[in-house]
C-alpha positions as CSV (number, residue, x, y, z in Angstrom):
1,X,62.7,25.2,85.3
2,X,65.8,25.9,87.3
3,X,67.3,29.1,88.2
4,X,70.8,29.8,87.0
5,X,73.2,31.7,88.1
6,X,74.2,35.1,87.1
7,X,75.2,36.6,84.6
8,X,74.1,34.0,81.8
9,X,73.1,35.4,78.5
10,X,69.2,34.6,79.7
11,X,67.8,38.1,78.5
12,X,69.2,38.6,75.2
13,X,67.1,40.2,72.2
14,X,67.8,37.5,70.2
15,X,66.6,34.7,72.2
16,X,63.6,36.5,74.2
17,X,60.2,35.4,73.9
18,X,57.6,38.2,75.2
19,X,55.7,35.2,77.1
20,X,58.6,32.9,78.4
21,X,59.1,33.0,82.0
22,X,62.5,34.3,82.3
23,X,65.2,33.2,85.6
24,X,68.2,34.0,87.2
25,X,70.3,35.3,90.1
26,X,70.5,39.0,91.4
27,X,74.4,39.9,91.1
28,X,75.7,40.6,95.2
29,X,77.0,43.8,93.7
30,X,73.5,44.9,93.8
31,X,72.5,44.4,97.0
32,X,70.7,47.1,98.9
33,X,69.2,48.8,95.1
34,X,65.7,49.2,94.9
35,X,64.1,46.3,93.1
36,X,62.7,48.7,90.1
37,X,66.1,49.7,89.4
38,X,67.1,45.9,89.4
39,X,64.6,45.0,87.0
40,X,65.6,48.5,85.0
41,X,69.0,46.7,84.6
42,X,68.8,43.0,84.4
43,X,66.3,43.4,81.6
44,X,67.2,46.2,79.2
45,X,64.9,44.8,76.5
46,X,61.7,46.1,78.2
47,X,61.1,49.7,79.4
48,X,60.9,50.9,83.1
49,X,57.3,51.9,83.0
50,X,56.3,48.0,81.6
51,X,58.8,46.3,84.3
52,X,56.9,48.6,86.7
53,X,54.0,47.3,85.6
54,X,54.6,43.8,85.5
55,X,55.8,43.6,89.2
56,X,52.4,45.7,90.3
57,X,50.8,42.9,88.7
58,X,52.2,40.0,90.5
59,X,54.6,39.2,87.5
60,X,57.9,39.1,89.2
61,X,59.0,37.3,92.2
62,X,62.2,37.3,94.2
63,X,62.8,34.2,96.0
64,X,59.3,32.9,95.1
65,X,57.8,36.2,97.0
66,X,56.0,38.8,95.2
67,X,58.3,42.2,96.7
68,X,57.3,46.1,95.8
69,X,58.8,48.3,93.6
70,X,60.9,50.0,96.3
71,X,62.1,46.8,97.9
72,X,66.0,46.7,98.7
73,X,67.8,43.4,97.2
74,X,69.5,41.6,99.3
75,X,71.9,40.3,96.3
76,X,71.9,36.6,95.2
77,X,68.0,36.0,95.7
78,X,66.6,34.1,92.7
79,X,64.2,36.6,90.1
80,X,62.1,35.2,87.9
81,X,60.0,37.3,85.7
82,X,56.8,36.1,84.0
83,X,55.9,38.7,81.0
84,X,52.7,36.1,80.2
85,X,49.8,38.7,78.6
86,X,48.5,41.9,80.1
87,X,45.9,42.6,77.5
88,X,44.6,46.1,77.0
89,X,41.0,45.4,77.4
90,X,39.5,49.3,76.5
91,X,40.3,49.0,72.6
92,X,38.0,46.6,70.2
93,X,38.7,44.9,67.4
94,X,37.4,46.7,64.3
95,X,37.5,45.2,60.7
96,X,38.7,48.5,59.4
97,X,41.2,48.3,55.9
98,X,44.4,48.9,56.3
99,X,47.3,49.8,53.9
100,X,50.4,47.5,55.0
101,X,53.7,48.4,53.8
102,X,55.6,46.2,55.3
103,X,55.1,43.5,57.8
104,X,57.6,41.1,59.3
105,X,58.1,39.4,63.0
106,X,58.7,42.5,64.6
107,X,57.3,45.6,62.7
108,X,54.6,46.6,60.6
109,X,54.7,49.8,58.6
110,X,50.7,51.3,57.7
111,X,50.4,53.9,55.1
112,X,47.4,55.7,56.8
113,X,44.7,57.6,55.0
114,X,43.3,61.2,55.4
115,X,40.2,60.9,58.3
116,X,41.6,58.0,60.7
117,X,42.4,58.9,64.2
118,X,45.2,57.1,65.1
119,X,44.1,55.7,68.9
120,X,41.2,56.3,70.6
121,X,40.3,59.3,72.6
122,X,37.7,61.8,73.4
123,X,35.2,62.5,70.7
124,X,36.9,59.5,68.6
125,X,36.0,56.4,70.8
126,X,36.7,53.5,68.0
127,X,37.0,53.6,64.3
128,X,40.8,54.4,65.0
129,X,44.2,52.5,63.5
130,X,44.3,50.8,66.6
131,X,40.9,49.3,66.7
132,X,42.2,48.2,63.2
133,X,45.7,47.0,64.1
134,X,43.9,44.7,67.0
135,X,41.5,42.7,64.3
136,X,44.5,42.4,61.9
137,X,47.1,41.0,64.5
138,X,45.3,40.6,68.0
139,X,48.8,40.0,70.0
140,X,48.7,43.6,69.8
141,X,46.8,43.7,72.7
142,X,49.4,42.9,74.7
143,X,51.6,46.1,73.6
144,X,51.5,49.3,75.0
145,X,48.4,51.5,72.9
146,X,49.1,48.0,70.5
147,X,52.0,48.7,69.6
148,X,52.1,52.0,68.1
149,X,54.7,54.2,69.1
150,X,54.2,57.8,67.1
151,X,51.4,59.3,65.9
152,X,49.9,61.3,62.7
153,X,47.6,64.0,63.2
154,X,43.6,62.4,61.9
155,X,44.0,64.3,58.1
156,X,47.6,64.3,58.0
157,X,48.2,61.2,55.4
158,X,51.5,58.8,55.4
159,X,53.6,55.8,57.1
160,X,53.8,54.7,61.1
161,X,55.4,52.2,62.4
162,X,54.3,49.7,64.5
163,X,56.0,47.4,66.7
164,X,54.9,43.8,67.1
165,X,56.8,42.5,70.4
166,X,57.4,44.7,73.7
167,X,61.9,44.8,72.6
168,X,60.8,45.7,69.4
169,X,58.5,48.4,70.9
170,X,61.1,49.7,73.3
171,X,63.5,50.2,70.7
172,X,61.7,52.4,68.6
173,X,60.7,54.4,71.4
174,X,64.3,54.7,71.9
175,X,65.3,55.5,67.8
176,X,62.4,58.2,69.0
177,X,63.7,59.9,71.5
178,X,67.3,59.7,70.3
179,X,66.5,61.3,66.9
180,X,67.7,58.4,64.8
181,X,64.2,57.7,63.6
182,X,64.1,59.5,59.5
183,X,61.0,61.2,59.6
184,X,60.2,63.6,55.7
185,X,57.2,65.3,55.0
186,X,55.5,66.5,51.9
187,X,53.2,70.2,52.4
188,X,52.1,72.5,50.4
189,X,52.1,75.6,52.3
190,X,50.7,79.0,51.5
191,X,53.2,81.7,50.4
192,X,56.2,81.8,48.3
193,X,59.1,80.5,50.1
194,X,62.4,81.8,49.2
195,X,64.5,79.2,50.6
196,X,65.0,76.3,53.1
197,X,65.8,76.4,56.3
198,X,65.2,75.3,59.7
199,X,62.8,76.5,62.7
200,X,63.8,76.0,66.3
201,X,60.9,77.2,68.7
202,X,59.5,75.7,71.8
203,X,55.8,73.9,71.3
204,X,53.3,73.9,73.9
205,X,49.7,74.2,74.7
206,X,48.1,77.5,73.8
207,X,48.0,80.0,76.5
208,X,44.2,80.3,76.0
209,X,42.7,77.6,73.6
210,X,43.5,74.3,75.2
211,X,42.9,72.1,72.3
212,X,45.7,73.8,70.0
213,X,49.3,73.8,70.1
214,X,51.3,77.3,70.0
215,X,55.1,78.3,69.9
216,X,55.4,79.1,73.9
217,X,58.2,80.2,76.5
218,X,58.7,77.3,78.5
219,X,57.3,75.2,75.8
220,X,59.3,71.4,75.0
221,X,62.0,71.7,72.3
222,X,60.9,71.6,68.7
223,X,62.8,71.3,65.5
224,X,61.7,71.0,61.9
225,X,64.0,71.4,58.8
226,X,62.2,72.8,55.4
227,X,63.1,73.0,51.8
228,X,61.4,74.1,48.4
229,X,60.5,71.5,46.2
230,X,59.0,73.5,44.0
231,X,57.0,77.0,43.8
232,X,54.0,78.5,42.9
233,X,52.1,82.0,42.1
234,X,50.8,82.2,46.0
235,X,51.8,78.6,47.2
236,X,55.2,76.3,47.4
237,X,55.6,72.5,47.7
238,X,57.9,72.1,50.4
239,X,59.9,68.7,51.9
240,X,60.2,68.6,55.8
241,X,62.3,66.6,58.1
242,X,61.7,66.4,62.4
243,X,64.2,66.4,64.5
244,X,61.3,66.1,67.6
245,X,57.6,64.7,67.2
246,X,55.6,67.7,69.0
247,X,52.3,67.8,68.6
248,X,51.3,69.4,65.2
249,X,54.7,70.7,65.1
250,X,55.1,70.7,61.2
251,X,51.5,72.8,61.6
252,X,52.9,74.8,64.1
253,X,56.4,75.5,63.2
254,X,55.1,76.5,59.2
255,X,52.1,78.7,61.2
256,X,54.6,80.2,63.3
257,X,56.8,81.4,60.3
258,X,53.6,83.0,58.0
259,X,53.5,80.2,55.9
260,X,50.7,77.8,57.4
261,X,50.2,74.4,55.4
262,X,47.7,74.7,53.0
263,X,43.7,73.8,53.8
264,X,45.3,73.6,57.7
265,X,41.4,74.0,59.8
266,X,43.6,74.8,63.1
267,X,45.8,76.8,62.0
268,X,45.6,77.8,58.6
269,X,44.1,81.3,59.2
270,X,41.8,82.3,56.2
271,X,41.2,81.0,52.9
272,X,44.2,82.3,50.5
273,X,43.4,82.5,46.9
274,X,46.1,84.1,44.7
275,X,45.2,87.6,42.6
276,X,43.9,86.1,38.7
277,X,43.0,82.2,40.1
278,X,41.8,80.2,37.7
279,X,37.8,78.8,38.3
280,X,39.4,75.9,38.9
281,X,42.1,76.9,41.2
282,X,40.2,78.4,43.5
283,X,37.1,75.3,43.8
284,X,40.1,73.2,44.1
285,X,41.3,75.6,47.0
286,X,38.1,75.9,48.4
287,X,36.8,72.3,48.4
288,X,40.9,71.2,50.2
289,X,39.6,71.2,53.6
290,X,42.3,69.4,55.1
291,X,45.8,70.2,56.2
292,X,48.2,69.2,52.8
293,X,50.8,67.1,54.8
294,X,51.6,63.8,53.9
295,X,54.7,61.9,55.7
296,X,56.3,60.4,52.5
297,X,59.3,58.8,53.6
298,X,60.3,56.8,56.6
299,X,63.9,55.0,58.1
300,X,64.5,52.9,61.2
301,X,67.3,50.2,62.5
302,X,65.0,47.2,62.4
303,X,65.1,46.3,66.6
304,X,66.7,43.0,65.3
305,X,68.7,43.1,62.4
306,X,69.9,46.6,63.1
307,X,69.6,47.0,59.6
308,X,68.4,50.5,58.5
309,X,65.3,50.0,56.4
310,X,63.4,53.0,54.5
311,X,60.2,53.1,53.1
312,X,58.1,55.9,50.6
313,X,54.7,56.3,50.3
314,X,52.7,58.1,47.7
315,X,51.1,61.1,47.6
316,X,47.7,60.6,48.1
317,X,45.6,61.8,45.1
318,X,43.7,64.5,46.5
319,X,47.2,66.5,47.3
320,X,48.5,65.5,43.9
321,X,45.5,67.2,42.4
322,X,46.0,70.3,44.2
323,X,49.6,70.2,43.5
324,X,49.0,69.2,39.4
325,X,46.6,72.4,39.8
326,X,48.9,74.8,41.3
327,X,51.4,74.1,39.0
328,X,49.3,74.5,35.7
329,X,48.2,77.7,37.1
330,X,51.7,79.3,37.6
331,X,52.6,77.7,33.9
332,X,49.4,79.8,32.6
333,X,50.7,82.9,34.3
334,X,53.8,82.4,32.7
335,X,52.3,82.5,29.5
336,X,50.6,85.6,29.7
């Protein structure tokens, strides 16, 4: 293949290929910038970190020469990049069902159940969606963590996106960070709410439990809007949007505020079983050992259509149990 001048359209979203060796000609204008930067620039579909990457791994050359990260162009040398495959070798396969939403080219939407770790890590080595998302599309070893790009804590039930191509990857990352990802949650949390609202508190480790999250000084900005859906004797159903993806935030942030989501093991605090409960109320309340969150709905510009999509998922049946029982119990108080 023969290197062009630049600037052709080369690079563009629409014509990329994740495994096409790319070409071209570093502008003059550049001359004397560090070669990461170059790349950073020249190749806006793909992040920093996986240019970086790529050139540590022999992957780019400037004038047929491999050159370091912190090389200075010279301006006009010919760079060809060669994505090929990196493959993320500590992840297996695993057979494991999966609930696909939506699947096309460049995304796949999961609606994940209660109990499955998203990726693996200590104490949860495989069994996780992305042991499962490597046996149902193996190209996904070639994405960062295969492609998943935001998380859901292991009982916390609902839909994830997953990119399928390193642009499309990159580009959620960026809807991520940017805040134009549509994120809404379904909880029942403990307590009567007597209104929406919105809470705006730092999140960070715990000063003295390392394996829980905490509202801290110094802690990385955290937002999450509430609103009652409907109430209960002791309880109310509650819809919640992010505005950041902390870790357990929604846990956090409803904690923080004296109304923990219900069955919540971390941060729940004791069991809460209203004055007058109902047998079944409080077996129901007793046996719902797992936080009641569930990420319903979900919107993203599709990374090539730039068409905003949504998608819903339903309440899983366990939480629409507790919710069916909670409201027959506030009917029968009610009634008395």
């Amino acid at each position: 293949m023969r290197a062009t001048d630049w600037p052709e359209p080369l690079f563009t979203s629409e014509s990329m290929n994740d495994s096409i060796p790319l070409f071209g000609r570093i502008p003059p204008e550049m001359a004397g910038r560090r070669l990461d930067q170059v790349l950073a620039e020249l190749f806006p579909d793909y992040s920093r970190s996986r240019l970086q990457l790529w050139n540590r791994n022999g992957r780019v050359q400037i004038d047929s020469e491999i050159r370091p990260d912190k090389y200075r162009v010279l301006g006009g040398e010919v760079i060809e990049l060669d994505p090929g495959e990196i493959v993320d070798q500590g992840c297996a396969p695993e057979d494991i069902p999966l609930d696909i939403v939506f699947r096309d080219d460049d995304l796949l939407v999961v609606n994940k159940p209660a109990g499955l770790v998203v990726h693996p890590a200590a104490g949860n080595p495989d069994g996780t969606l992305q042991n499962a998302l490597l046996h149902l599309d193996p190209v996904l070893a070639t994405l960062p963590r295969a492609g998943i790009v935001h998380r859901l804590d292991k009982q916390t039930t609902g839909l994830l996106v997953i990119a399928r191509s390193l642009s499309a990857h990159k580009q959620l990352v960026e809807q991520l960070q940017a805040r134009t990802m549509g994120r809404e949650y379904l909880a029942v949390v403990c307590g009567v709410l007597t209104a929406g609202g919105k809470v705006d508190a730092p999140v960070g480790r715990h000063p003295s439990d390392r394996k829980r999250m905490a509202v801290v000084p110094g802690g990385r900005p955290a937002v999450t809007h509430y609103r009652v859906a409907e109430r209960f004797r002791a309880h109310s159903l509650t819809r919640l949007k992010l505005e950041t993806g902390r870790t357990h935030q929604i846990r956090v942030h409803m904690a923080y505020i004296r109304h923990p989501v219900t069955g919540d093991p971390v941060y729940g605090g004791r069991l809460r079983i209203p004055r007058g409960a109902s047998p079944l109320l409080m077996e129901t309340l007793r046996k719902f050992n797992r936080q009641a969150l569930h990420a319903r709905r979900l919107s993203v510009v599709h990374p090539r259509t730039g068409e905003r999509l949504e998608w819903q998922a339903p309440v899983p049946s366990d939480m629409q149990e507790l919710v069916e029982v909670l409201r027959r119990d506030a009917e029968s108080a009610n009634d008395r």
